[in-house]
C-alpha positions as CSV (number, residue, x, y, z in Angstrom):
1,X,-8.2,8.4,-12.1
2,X,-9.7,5.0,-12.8
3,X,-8.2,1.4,-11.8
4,X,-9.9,-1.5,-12.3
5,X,-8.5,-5.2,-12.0
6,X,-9.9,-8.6,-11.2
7,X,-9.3,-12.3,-11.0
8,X,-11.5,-16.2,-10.6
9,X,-11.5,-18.3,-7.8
10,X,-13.0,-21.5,-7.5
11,X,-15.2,-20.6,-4.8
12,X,-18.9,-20.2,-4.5
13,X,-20.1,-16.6,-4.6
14,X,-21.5,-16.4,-1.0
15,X,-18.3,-18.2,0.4
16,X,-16.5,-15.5,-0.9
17,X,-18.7,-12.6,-0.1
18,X,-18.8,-14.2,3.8
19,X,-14.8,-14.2,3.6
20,X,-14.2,-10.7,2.0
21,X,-16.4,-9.6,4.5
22,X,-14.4,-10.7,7.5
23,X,-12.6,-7.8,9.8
24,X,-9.5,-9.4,9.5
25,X,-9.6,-9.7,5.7
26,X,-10.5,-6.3,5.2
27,X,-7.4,-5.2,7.8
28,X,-4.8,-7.7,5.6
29,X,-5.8,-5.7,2.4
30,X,-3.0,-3.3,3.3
31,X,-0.1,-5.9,4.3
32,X,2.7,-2.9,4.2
33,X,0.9,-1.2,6.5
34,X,0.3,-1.8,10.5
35,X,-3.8,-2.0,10.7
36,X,-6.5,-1.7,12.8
37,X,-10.3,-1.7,12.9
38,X,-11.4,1.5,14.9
39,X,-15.6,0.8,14.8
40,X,-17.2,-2.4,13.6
41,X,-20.6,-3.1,12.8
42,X,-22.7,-5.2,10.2
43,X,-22.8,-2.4,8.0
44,X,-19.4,-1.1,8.3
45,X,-15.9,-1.3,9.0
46,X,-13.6,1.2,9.6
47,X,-10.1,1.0,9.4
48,X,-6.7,2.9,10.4
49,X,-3.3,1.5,8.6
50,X,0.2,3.1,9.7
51,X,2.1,3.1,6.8
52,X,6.0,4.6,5.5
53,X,6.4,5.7,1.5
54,X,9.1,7.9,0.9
55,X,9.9,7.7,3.8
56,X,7.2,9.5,5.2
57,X,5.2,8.4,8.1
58,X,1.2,8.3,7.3
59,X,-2.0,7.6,8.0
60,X,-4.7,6.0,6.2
61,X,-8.2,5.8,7.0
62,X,-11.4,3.7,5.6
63,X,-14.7,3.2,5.9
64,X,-15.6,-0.4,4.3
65,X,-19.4,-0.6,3.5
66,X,-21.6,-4.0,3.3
67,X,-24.0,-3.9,0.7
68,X,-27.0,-5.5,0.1
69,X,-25.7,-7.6,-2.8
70,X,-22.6,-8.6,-0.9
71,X,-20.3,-7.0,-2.5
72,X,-18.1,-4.0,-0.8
73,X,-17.8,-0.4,-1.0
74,X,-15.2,1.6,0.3
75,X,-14.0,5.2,0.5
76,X,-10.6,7.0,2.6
77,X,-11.0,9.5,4.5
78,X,-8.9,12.2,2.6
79,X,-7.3,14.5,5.2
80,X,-3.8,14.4,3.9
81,X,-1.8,16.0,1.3
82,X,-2.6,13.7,-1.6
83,X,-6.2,13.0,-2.0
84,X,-9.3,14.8,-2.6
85,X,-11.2,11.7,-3.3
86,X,-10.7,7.9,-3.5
87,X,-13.3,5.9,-3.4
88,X,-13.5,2.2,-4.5
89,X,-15.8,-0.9,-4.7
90,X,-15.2,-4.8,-4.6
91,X,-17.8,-6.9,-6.8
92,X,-18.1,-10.0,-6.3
93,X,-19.8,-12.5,-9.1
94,X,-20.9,-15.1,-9.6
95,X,-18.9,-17.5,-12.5
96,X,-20.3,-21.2,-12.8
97,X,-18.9,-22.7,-10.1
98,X,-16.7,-20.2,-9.4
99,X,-16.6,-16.1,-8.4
100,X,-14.7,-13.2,-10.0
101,X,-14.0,-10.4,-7.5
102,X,-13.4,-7.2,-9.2
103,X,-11.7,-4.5,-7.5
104,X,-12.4,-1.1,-8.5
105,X,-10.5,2.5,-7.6
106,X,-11.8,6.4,-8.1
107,X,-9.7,8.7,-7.3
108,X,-8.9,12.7,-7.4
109,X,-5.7,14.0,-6.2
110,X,-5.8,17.6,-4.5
111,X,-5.4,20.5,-6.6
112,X,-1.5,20.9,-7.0
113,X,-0.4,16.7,-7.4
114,X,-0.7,15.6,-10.9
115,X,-2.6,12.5,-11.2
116,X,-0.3,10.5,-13.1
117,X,2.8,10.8,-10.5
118,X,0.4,8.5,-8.3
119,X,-0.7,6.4,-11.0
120,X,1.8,3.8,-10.5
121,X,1.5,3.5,-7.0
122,X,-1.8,3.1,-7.1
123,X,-1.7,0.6,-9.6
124,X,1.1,-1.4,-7.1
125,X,-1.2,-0.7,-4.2
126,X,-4.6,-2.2,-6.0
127,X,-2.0,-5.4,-6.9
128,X,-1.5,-5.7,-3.4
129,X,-4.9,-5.8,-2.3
130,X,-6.1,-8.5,-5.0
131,X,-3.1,-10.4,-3.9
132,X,-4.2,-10.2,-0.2
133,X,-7.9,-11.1,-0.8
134,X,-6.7,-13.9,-3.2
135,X,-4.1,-15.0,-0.3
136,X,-7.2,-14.9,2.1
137,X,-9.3,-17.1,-0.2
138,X,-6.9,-19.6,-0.7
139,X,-5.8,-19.5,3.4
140,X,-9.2,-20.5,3.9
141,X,-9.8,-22.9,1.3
142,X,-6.7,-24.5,3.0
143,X,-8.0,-24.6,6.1
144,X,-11.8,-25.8,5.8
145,X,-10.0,-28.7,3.1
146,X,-12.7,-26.5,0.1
């Protein structure tokens, strides 16, 4: 399964990319979810969020890495019943005087879970995460008066 989705700001590329970047940023990218950053480096993040769906109790795990380019790749640690692989990647571009971030899912559900009864929730959880980066951008364009 593929997702892709992305939006403008009007925010300089390397603003954004310094934002995005931020621990706290990366840990409000799941805001249903009770997060934490468990190791923390300038190459990497990782991150554990307590979450309920179904009311199931869960736990999700992910490594966020910097790249060179600034933009973000990320993959879960896949040790429950749902996920073989997900993997994902947040480009960030440059548009005038403005970026696009682009947030990108890969994903392949274990063996016996049909990929399109997760479809929509994935699709709701990728709208969540663009809404809580655009939410940070905005917060701190509030707050430094940009």
């Amino acid at each position: 399964m593929h997702l892709k989705k992305s939006f403008e700001v009007d925010r300089a590329r390397d603003d954004v990319v310094e934002i995005l970047c931020r621990e706290e940023s990366l840990l409000a990218l799941f805001p249903n979810g009770e997060s934490e950053a468990l190791e923390s480096s300038a190459e990497r993040i990782t991150t554990r969020t307590h979450y309920r769906v179904l009311g199931r109790d869960g736990v999700a795990t992910f490594h966020f890495d910097f790249l060179m380019d600034g933009n973000i790749r990320f993959e879960k640690v896949c040790d429950g019943r749902m996920w073989s692989a997900l993997k994902g990647e947040v480009d960030i571009e440059e548009r005038g005087a403005g970026s696009r971030i682009t947030l990108s899912l890969d994903g392949r559900t274990k063996p016996l879970i049909p990929e399109f009864s997760i479809k929509a929730p994935m699709e709701e959880q990728l709208a969540e995460m663009l809404q809580a980066m655009r939410e940070r951008l905005l917060s701190e364009a509030r707050e430094t008066g940009n």
